[in-house]
LOPA-161049 format. One record per residue (C-alpha): residue number from 1; residue in one letter; z, y, x. Coordinates in nm, 2 decimals. Layout:
BEGIN
i/aa/pz/py/px
NUM/A/Z/Y/X
...
//
This chain:
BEGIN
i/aa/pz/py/px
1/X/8.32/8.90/8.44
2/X/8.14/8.88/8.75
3/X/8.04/8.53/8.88
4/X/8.22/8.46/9.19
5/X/8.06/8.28/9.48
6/X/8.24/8.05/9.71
7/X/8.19/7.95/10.08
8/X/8.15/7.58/10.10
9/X/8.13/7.40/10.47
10/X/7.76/7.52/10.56
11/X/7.78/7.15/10.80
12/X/7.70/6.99/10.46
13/X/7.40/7.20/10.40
14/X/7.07/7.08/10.45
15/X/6.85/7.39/10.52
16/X/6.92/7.66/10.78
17/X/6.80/7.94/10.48
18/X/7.08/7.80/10.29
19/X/7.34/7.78/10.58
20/X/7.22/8.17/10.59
21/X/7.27/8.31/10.25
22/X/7.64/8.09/10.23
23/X/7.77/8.22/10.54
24/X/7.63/8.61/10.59
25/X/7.82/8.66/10.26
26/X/8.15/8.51/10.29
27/X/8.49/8.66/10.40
28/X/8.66/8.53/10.64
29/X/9.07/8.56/10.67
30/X/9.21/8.63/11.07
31/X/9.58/8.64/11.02
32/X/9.88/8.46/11.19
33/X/10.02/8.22/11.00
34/X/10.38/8.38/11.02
35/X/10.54/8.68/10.92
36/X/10.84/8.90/10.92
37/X/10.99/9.08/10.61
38/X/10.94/9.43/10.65
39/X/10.71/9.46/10.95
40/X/10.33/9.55/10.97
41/X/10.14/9.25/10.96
42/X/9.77/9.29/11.04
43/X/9.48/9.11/10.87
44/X/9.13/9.08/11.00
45/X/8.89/9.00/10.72
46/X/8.54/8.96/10.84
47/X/8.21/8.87/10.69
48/X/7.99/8.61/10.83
49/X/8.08/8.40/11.12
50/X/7.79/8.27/11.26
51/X/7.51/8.50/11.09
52/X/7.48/8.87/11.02
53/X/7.44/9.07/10.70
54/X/7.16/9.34/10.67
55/X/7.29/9.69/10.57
56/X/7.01/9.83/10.45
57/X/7.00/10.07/10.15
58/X/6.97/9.81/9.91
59/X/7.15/9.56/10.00
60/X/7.49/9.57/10.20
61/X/7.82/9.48/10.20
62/X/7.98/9.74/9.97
63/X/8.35/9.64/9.99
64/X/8.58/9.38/10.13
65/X/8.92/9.31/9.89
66/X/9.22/9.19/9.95
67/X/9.45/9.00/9.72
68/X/9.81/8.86/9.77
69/X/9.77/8.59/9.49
70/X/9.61/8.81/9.19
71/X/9.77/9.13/9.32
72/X/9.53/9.37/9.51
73/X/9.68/9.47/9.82
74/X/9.39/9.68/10.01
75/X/9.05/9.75/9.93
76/X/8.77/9.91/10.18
77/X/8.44/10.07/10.08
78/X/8.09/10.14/10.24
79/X/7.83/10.27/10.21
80/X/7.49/10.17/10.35
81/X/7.43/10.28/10.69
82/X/7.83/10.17/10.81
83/X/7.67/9.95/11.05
84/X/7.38/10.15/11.16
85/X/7.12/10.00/10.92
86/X/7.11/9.71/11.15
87/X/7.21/9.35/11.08
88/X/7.58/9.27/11.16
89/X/7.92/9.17/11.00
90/X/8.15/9.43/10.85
91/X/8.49/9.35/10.91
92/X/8.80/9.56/10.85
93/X/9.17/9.53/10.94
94/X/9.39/9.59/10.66
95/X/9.81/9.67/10.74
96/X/10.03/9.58/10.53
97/X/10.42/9.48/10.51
98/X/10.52/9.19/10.33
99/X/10.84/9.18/10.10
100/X/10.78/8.80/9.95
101/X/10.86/8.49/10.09
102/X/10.51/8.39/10.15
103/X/10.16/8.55/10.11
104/X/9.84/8.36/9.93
105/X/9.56/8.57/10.10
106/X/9.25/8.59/10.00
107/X/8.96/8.79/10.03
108/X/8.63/8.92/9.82
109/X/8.35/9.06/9.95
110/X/8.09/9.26/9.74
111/X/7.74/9.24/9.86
112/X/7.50/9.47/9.64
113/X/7.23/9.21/9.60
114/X/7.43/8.84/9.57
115/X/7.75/8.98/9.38
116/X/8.07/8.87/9.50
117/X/8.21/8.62/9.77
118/X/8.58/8.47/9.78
119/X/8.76/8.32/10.08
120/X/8.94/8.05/10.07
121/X/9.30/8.12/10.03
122/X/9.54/8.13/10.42
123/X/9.91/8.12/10.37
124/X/10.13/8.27/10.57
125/X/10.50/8.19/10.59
126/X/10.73/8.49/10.58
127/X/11.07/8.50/10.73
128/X/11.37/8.74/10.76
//
């Protein structure tokens, strides 16, 4: 199994390299925090917030997951060269229509050199 890295709050980080490597990795979850059944809701997940990632042939973000709890709900691939071989954030917007009560998001995001990143999980309520 593939060891899966965390964000932690880069404020209680010490060095800037560190703040780096924590943040230019991790997924970030844009979502509203409400739903309705049955209608498109639509989820930004982003990596990075205040640093880029390079996207150079050998290292790059490769894919950006999705999960509802442990089920997989979307799933985006790239390749390198997506963002132009230059230094930036992928980001995708994944649709989908929830059918549960509530959702447990959370994301993954694959980078070719430093293995996998989780989010931390955003609920979102889900009414009729």
């Amino acid at each position: 199994m593939p060891k899966i890295n965390r964000y932690v709050d880069i404020d209680t980080v010490e060095r800037e390299a560190r703040k780096d490597y924590i943040d230019r990795h991790s997924p970030f979850i844009h979502v509203n925090s409400e739903a309705k059944k049955g209608q498109k809701l639509a989820i930004t997940v982003k990596v990075g917030n205040a640093y880029s990632h390079p996207d150079d042939f050998d290292h790059y973000i490769a894919n950006i997951t999705l999960y509802n709890g442990e089920t997989l709900l979307a799933r985006a691939d790239f390749v390198p060269g997506t963002l132009g071989n230059e230094k930036s954030q992928a980001e995708v917007i994944f649709n989908i229509i929830p059918k549960s009560n509530k959702l447990t998001l959370v994301a993954q995001s694959y980078c070719t050199k430093h293995g996998v990143w989780e989010s931390d999980p955003v609920v979102v309520e889900v009414s009729e």
